[in-house]
DRENPA-3360 file (N, C-alpha, C; in nm, 2 decimals, always signed):
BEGIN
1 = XXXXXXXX = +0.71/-0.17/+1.04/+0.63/-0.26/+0.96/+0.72/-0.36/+0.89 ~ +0.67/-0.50/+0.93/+0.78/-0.60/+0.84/+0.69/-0.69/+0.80 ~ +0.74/-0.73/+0.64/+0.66/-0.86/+0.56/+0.57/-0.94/+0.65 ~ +0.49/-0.99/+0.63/+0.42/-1.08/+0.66/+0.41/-1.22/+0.54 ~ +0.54/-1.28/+0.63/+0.57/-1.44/+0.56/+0.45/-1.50/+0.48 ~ +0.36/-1.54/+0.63/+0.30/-1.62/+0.56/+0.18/-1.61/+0.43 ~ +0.19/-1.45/+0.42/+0.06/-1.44/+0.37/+0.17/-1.43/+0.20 ~ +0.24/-1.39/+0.21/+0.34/-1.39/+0.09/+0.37/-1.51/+0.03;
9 = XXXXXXXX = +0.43/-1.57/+0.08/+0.41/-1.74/+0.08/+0.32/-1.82/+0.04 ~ +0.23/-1.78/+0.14/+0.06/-1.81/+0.05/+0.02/-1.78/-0.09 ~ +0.07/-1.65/-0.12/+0.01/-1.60/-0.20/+0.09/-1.66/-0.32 ~ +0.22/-1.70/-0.28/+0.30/-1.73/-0.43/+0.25/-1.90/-0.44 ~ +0.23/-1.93/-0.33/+0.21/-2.12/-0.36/+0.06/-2.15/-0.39 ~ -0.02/-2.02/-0.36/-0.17/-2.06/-0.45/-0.14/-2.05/-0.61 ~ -0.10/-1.93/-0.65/-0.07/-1.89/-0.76/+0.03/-1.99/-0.90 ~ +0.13/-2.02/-0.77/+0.24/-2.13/-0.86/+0.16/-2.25/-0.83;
17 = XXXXXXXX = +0.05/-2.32/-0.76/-0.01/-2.46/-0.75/-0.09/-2.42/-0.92 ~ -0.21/-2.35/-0.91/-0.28/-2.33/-1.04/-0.19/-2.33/-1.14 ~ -0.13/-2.24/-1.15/-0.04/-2.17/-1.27/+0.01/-2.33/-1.30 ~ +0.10/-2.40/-1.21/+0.17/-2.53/-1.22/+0.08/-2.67/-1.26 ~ -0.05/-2.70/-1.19/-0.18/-2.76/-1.23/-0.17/-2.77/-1.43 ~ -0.19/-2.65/-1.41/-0.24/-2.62/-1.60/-0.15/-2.61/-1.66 ~ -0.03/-2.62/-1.59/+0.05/-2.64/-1.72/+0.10/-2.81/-1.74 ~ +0.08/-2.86/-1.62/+0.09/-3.03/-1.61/+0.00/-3.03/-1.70;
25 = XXXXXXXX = -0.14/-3.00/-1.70/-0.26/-3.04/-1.77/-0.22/-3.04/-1.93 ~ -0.11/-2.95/-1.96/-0.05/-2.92/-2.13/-0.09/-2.80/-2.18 ~ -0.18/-2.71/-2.06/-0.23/-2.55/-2.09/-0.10/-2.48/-2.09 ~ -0.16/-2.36/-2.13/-0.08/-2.26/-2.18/-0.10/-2.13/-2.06 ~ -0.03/-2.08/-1.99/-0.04/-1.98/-1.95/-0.15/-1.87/-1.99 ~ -0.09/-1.86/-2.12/-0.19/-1.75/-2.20/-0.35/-1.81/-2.25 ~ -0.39/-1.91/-2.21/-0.48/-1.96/-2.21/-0.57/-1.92/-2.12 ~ -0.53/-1.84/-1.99/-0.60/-1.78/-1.90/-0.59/-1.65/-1.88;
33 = XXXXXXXX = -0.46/-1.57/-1.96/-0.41/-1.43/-1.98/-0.56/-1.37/-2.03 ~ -0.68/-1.33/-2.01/-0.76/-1.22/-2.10/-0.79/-1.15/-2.05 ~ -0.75/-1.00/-2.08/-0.74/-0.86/-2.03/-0.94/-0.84/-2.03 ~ -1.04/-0.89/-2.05/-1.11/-0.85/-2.11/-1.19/-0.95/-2.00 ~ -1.19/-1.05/-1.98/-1.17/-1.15/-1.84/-1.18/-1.02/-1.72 ~ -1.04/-1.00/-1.73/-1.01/-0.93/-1.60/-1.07/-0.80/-1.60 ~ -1.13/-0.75/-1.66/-1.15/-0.59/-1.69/-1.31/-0.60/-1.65 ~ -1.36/-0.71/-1.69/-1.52/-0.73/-1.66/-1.52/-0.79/-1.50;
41 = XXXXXXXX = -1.45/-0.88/-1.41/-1.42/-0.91/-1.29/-1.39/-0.85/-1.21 ~ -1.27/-0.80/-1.20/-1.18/-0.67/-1.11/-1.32/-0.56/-1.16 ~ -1.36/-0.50/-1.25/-1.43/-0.37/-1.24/-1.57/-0.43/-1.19 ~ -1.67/-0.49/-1.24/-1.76/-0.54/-1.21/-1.74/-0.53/-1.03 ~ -1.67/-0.63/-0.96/-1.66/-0.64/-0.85/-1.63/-0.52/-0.77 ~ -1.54/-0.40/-0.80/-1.53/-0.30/-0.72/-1.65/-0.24/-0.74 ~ -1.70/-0.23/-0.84/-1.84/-0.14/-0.83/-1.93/-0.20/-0.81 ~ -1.95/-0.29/-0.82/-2.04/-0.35/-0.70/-2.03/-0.33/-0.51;
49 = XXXXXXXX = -1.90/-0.33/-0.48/-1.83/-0.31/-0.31/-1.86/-0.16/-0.32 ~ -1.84/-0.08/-0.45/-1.87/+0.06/-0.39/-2.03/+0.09/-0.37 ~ -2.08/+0.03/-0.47/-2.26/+0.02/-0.43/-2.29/+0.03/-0.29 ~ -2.21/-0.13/-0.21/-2.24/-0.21/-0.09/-2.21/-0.09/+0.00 ~ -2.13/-0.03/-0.03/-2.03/+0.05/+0.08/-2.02/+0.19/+0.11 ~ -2.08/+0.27/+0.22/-2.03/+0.37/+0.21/-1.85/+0.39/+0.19 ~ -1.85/+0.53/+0.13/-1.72/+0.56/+0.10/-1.61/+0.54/+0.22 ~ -1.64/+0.65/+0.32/-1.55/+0.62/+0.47/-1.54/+0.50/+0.46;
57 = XXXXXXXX = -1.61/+0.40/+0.50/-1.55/+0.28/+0.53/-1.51/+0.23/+0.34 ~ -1.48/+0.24/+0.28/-1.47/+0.20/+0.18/-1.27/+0.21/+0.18 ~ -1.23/+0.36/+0.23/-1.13/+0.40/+0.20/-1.03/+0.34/+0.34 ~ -1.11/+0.36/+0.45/-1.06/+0.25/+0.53/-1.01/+0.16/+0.53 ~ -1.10/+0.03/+0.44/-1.08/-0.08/+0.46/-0.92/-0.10/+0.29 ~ -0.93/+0.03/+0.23/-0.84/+0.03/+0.15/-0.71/+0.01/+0.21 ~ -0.74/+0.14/+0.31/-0.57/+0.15/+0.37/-0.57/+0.03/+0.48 ~ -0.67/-0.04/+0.54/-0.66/-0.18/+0.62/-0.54/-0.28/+0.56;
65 = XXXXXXXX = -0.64/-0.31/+0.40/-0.54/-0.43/+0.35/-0.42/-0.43/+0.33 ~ -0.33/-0.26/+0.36/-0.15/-0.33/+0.36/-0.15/-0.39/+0.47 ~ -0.28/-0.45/+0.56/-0.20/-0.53/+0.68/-0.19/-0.70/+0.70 ~ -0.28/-0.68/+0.52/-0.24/-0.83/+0.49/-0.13/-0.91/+0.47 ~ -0.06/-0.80/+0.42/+0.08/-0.86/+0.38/+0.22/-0.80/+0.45 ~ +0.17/-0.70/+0.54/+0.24/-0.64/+0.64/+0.22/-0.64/+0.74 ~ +0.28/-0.68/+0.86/+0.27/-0.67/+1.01/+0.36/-0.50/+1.11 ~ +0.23/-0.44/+1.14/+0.31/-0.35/+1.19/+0.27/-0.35/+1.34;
73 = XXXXXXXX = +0.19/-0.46/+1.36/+0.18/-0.44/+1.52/+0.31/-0.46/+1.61 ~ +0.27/-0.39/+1.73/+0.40/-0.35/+1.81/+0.39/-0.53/+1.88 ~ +0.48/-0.54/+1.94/+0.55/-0.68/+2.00/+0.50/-0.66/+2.15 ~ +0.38/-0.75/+2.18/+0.25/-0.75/+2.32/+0.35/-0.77/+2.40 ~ +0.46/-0.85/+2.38/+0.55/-0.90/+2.50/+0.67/-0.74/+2.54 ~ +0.65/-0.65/+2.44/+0.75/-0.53/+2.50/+0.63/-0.46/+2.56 ~ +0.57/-0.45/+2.51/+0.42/-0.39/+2.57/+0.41/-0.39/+2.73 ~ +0.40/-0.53/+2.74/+0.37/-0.60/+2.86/+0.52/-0.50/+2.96;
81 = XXXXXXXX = +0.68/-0.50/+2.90/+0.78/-0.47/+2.94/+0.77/-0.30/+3.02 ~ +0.70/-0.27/+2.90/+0.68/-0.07/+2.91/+0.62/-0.12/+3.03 ~ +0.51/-0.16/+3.05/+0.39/-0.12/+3.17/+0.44/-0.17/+3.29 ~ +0.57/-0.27/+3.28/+0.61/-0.32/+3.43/+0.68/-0.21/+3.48 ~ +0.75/-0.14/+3.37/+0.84/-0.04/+3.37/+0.77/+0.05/+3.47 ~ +0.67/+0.12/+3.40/+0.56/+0.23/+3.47/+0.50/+0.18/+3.59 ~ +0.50/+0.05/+3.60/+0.41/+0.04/+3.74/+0.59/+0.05/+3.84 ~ +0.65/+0.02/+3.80/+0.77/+0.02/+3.90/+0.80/+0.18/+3.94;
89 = XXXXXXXX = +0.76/+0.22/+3.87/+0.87/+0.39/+3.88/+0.74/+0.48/+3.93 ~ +0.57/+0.42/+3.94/+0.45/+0.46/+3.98/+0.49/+0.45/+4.16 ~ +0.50/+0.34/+4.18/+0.52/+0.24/+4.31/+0.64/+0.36/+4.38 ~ +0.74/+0.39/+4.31/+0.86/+0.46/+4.37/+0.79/+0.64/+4.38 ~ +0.72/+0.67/+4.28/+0.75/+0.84/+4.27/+0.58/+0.87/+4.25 ~ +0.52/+0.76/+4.25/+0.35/+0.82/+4.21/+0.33/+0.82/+4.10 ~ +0.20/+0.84/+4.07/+0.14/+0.85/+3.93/+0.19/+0.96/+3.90 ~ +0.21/+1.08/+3.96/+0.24/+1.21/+3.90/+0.34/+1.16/+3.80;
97 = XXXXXXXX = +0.47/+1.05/+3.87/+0.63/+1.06/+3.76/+0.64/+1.00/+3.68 ~ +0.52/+0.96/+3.63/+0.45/+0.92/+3.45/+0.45/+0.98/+3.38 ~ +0.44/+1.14/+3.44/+0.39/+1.20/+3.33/+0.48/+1.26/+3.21 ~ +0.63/+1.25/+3.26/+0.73/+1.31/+3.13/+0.68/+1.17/+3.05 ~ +0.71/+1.04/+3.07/+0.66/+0.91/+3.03/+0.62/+0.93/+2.92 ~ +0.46/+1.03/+2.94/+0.37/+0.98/+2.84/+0.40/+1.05/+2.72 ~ +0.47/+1.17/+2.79/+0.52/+1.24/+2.60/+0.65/+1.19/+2.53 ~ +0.64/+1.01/+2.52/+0.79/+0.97/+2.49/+0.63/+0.83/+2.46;
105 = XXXXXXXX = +0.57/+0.83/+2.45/+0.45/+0.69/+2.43/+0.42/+0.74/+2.28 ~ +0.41/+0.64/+2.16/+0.39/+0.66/+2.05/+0.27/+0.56/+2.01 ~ +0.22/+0.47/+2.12/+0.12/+0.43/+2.07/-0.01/+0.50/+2.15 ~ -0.11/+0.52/+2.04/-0.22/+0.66/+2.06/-0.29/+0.59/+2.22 ~ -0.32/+0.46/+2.23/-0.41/+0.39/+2.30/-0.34/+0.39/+2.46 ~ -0.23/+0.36/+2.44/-0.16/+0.37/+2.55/-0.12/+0.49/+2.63 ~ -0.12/+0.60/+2.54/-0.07/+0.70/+2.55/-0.19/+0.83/+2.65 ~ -0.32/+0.72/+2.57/-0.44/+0.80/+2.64/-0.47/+0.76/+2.79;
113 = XXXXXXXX = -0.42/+0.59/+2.77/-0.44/+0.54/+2.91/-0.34/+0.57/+3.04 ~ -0.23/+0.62/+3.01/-0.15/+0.70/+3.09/-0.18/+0.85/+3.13 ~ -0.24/+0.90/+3.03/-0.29/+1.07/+3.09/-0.41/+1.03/+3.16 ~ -0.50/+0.96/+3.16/-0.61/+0.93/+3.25/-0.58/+0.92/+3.36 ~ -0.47/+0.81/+3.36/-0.41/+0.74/+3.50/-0.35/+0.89/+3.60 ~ -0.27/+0.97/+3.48/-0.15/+1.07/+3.56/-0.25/+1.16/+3.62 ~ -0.38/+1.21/+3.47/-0.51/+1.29/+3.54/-0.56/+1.28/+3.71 ~ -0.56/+1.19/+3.74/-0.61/+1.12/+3.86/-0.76/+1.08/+3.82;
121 = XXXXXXXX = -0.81/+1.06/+3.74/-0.92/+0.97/+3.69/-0.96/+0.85/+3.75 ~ -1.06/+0.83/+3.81/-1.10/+0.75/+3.90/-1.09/+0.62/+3.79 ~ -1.08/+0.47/+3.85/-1.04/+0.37/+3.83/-1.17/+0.33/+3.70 ~ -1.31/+0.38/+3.78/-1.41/+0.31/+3.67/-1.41/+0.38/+3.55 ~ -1.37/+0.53/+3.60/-1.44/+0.61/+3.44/-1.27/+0.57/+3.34 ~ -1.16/+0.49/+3.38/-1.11/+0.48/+3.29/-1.07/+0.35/+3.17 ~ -1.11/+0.24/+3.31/-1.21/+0.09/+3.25/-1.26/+0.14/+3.15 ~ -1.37/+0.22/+3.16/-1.56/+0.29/+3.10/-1.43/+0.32/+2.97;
129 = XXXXXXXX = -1.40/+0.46/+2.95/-1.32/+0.50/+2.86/-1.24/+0.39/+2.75 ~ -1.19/+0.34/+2.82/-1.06/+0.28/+2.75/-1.18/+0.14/+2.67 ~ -1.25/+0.10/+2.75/-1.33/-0.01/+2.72/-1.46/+0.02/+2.54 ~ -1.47/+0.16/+2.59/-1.57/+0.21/+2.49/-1.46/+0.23/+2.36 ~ -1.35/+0.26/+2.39/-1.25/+0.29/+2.23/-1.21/+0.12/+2.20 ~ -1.19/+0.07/+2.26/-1.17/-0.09/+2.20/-1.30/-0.13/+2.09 ~ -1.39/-0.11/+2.20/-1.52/-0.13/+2.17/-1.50/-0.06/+1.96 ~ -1.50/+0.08/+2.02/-1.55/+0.12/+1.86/-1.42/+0.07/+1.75;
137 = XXXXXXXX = -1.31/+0.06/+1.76/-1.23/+0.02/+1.69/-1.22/-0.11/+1.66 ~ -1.29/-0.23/+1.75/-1.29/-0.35/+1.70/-1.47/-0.38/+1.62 ~ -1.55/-0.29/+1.61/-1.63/-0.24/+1.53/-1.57/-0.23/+1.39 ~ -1.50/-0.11/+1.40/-1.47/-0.04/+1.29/-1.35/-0.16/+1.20 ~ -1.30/-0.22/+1.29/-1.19/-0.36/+1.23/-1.30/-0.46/+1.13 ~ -1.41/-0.47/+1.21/-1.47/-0.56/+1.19/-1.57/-0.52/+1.04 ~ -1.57/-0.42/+1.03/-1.67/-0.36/+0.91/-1.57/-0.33/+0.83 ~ -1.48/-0.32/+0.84/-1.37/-0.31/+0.71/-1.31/-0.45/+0.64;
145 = XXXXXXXX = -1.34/-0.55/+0.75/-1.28/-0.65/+0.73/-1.44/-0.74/+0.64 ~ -1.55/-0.68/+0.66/-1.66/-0.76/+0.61/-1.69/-0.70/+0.48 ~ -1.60/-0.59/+0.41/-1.60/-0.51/+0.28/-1.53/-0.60/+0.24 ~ -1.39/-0.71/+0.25/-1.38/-0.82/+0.14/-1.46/-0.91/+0.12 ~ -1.51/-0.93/+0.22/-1.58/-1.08/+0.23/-1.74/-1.04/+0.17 ~ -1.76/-0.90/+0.15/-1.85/-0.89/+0.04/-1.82/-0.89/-0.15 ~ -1.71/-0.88/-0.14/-1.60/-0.88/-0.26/-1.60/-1.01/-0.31 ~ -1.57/-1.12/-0.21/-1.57/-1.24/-0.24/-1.73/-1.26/-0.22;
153 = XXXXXXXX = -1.78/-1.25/-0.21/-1.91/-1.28/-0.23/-2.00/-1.26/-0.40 ~ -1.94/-1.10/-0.44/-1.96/-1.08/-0.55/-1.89/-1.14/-0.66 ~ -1.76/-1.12/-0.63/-1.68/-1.18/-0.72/-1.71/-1.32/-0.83 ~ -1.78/-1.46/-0.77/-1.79/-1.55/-0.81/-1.91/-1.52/-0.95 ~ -2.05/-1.43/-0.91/-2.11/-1.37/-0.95/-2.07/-1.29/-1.12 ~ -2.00/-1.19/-1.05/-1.97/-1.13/-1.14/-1.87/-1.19/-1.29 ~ -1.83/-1.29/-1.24/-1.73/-1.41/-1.33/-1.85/-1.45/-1.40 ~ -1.97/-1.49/-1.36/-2.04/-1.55/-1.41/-2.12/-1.51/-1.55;
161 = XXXXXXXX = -2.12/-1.36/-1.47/-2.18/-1.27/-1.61/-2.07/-1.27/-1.71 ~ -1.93/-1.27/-1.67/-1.81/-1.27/-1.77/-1.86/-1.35/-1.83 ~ -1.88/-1.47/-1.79/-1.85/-1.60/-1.90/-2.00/-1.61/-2.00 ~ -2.11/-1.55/-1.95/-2.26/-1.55/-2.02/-2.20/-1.43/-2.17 ~ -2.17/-1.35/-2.09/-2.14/-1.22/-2.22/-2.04/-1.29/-2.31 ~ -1.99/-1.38/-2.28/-1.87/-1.46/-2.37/-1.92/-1.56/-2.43 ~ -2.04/-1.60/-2.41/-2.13/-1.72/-2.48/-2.20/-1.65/-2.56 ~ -2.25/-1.50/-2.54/-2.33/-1.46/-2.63/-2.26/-1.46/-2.77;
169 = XXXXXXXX = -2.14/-1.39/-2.73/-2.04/-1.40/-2.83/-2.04/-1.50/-2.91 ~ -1.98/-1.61/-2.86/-1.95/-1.75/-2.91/-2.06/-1.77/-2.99 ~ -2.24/-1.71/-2.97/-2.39/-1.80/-3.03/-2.36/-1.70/-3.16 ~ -2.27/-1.58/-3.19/-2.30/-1.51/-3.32/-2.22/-1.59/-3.45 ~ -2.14/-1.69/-3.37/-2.03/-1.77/-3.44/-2.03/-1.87/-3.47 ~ -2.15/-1.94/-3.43/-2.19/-2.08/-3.48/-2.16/-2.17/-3.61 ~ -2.16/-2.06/-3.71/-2.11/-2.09/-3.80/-1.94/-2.20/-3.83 ~ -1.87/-2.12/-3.76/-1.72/-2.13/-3.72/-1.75/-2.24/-3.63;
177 = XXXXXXXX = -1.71/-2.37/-3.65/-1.70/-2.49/-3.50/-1.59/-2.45/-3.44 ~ -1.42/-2.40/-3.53/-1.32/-2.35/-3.42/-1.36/-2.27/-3.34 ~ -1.42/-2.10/-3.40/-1.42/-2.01/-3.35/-1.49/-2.05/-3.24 ~ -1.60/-2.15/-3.25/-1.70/-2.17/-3.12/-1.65/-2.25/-3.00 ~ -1.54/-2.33/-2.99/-1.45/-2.42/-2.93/-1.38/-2.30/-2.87 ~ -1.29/-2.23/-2.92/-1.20/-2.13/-2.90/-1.26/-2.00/-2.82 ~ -1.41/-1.97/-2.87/-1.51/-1.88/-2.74/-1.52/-1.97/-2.61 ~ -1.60/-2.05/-2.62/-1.66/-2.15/-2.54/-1.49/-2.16/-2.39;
185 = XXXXXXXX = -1.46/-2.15/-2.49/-1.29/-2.15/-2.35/-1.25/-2.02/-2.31 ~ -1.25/-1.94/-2.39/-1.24/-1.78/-2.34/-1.31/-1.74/-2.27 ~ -1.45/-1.85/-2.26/-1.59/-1.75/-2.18/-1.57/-1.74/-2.00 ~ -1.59/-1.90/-2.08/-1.50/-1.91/-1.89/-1.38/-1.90/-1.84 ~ -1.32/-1.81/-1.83/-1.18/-1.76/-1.82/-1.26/-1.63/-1.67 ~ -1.35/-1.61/-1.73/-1.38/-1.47/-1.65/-1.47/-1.56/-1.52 ~ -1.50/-1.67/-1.56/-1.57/-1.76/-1.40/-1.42/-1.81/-1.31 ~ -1.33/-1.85/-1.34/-1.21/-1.88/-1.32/-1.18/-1.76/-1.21;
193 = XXXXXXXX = -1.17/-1.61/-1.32/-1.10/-1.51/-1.25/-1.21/-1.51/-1.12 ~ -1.33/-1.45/-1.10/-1.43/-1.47/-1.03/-1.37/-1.55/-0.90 ~ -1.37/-1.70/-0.91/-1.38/-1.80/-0.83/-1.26/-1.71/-0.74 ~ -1.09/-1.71/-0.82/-0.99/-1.71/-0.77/-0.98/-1.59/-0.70 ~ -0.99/-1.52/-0.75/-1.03/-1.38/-0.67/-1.10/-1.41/-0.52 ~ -1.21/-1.43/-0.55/-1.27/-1.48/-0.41/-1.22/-1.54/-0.33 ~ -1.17/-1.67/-0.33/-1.11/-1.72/-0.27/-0.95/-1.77/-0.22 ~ -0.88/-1.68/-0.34/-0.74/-1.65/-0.28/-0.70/-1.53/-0.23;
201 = XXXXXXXX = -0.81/-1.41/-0.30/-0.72/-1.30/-0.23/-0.86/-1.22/-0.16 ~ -0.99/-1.23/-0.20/-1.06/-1.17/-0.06/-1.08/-1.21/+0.04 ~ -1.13/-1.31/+0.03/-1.21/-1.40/+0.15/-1.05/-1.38/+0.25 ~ -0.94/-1.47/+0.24/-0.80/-1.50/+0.26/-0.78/-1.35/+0.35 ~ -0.79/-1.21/+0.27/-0.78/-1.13/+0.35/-0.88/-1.05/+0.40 ~ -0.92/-1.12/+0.44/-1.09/-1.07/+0.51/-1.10/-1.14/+0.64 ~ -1.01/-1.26/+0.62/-0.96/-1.38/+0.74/-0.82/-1.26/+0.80 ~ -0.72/-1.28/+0.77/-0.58/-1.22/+0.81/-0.65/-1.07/+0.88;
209 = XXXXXXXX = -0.73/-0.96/+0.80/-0.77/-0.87/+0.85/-0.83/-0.87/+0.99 ~ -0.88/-1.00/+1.03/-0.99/-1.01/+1.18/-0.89/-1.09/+1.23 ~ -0.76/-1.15/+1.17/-0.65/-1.19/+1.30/-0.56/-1.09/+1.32 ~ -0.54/-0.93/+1.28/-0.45/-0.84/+1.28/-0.59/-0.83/+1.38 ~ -0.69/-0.78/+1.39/-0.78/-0.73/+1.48/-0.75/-0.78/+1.64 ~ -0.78/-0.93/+1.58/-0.78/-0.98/+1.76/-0.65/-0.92/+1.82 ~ -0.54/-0.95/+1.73/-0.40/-0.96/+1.81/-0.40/-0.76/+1.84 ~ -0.48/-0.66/+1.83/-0.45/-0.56/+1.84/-0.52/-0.56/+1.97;
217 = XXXXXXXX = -0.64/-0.59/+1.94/-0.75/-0.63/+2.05/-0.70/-0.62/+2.19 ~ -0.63/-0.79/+2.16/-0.57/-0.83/+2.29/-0.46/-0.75/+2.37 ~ -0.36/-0.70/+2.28/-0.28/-0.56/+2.29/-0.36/-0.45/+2.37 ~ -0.49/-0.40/+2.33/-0.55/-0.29/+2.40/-0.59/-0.38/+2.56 ~ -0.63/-0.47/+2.57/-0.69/-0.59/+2.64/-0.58/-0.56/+2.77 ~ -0.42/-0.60/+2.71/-0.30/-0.58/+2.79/-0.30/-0.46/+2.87 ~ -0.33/-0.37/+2.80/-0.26/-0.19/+2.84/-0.41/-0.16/+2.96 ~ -0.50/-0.21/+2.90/-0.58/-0.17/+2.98/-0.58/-0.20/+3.13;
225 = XXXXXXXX = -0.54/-0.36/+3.13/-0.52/-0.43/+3.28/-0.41/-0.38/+3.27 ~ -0.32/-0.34/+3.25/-0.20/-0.31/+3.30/-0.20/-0.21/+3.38 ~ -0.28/-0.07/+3.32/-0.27/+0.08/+3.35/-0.39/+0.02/+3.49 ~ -0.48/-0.05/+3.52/-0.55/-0.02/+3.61/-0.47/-0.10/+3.71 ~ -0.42/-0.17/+3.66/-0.28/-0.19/+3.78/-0.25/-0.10/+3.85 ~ -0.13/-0.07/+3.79/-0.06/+0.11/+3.80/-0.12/+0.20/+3.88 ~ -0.30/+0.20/+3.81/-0.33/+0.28/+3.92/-0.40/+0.21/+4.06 ~ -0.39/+0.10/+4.08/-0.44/+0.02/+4.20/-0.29/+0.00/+4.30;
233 = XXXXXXXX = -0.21/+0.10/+4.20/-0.08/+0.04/+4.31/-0.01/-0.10/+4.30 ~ -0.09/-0.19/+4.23/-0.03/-0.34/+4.22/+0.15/-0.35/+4.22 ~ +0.16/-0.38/+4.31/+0.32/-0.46/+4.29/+0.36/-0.49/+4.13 ~ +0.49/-0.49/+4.10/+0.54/-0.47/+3.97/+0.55/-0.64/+3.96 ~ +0.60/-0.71/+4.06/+0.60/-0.84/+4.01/+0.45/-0.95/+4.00 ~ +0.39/-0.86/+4.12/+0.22/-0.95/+4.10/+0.14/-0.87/+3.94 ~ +0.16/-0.73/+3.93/+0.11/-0.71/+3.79/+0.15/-0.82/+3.71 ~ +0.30/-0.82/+3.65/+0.33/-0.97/+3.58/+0.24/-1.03/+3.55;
241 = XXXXXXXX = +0.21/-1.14/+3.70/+0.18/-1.25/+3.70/+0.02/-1.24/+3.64 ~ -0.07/-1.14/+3.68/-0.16/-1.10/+3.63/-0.16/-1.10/+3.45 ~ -0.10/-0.99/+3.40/-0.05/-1.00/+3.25/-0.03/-1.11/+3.18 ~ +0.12/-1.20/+3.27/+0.08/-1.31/+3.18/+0.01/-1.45/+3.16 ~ -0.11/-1.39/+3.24/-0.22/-1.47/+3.17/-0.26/-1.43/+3.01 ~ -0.23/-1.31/+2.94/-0.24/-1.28/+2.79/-0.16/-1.37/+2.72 ~ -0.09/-1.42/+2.81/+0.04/-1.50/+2.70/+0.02/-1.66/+2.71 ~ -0.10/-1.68/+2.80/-0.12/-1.86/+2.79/-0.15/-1.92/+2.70;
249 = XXXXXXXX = -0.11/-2.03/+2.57/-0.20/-2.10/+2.52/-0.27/-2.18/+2.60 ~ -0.41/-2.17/+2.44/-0.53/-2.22/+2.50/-0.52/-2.36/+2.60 ~ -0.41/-2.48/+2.57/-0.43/-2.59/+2.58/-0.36/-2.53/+2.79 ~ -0.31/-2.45/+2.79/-0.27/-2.43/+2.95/-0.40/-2.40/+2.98 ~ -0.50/-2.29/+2.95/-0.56/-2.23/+3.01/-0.69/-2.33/+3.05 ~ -0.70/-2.48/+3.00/-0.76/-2.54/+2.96/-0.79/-2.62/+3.08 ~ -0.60/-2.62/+3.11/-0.54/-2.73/+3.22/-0.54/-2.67/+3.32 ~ -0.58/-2.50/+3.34/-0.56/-2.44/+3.50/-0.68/-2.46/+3.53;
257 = X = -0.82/-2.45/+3.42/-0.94/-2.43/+3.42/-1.00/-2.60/+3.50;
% end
């Protein structure tokens, strides 16, 4: 698992643009600091997503988001390396001399598509197989990834009620013109948090979540043509050429098309 730059990066140059914005403007940092802001936003919003959400998928999509700011997918291009490997040493000794192989495979997906292959499992039922777990996992990517983007949906909302309960405030004070100046700016502090919420850190990773999906996607996408290689016998150097069509940018595939 190693950092993910860009989303870190992002995250500090949204934060230091605003933060930097308002204080060009002559604001004050603590002019946005209100624990009471954040305690009606942040809570409001989670209990609203727990409403939305069954629990399973709730705790899922919890443990999803370290993959916003962490990359632990394996590298498609060693991927691609393992399976030339296996179809070469298939070609020489059979599918049988896979099989120490597969208890030395750490990823679960690939791992299954090699005991099918060693099983002697006929070509369709392992398409069928392998095709139906993609299937439910880019499902289950996809419903975890639509629990921020209901977050950000509430979020703006729930800012909103911040700032109304903060006017109500402000109407007991009337009396006071400071006090009413000095609510009137407090109120909206909780539509602020709202907005920013939504749109720097859910929506943002609700996006990053469905591009860790595709790139796994296409990884399952790999293993799968690969292994039915393997078991079609395909030559180690025509598999390749097969494969790396995973690796074309669009503007090639554009120009072969």
């Amino acid at each position: 698992m190693k950092p993910d730059v860009a989303s870190i990066t992002g995250a500090i140059v949204a934060i230091g643009a605003i933060a930097g914005g308002l204080l060009l403007e002559g604001g004050k940092l603590s002019d946005i600091a209100q624990y009471t802001a954040a305690l009606i936003v942040v809570g409001g919003t989670l209990g609203a997503v727990m409403i939305a959400t069954p629990l399973p998928l709730l705790i899922g999509a919890g443990k999803r988001f370290a993959s916003v700011f962490f990359d632990s997918s394996p590298d498609t291009k060693a991927v691609m390396e393992q399976l030339l490997g296996y179809a070469a040493k298939a070609r020489r000794g059979g599918l049988s001399s896979l099989e120490k192989e597969v208890t030395a495979v750490s990823d679960p997906f690939l791992a299954k598509a090699l005991n099918l292959a060693v099983d002697g499992a006929d070509l369709r039922a392992i398409r069928s197989m392998l095709e139906l777990e993609m299937d439910a996992a880019e499902h289950e990517g996809e419903a975890q990834a639509k629990v921020f983007e209901s977050a950000g949906g509430f979020a703006p909302t729930v800012g909103i009620i911040g700032a109304v309960l903060g006017l109500i405030q402000v109407m007991k004070n009337l009396a006071n013109i400071d006090e009413v100046g000095h609510g009137i700016a407090v109120s909206f502090v909780a539509t602020v948090y709202g907005v920013a919420l939504a749109n720097l850190f859910f929506l943002p990773a609700a996006q990053k979540i469905k591009a860790r999906l595709h790139a796994e996607t296409q990884k399952r996408e790999l293993i799968c043509e690969g292994v039915a290689g393997i078991v079609e016998g395909l030559n180690p150097r025509l598999l390749q050429v097969k494969l790396d069509a995973f690796f074309q940018k669009p503007s090639e595939l554009a120009t072969a098309e």
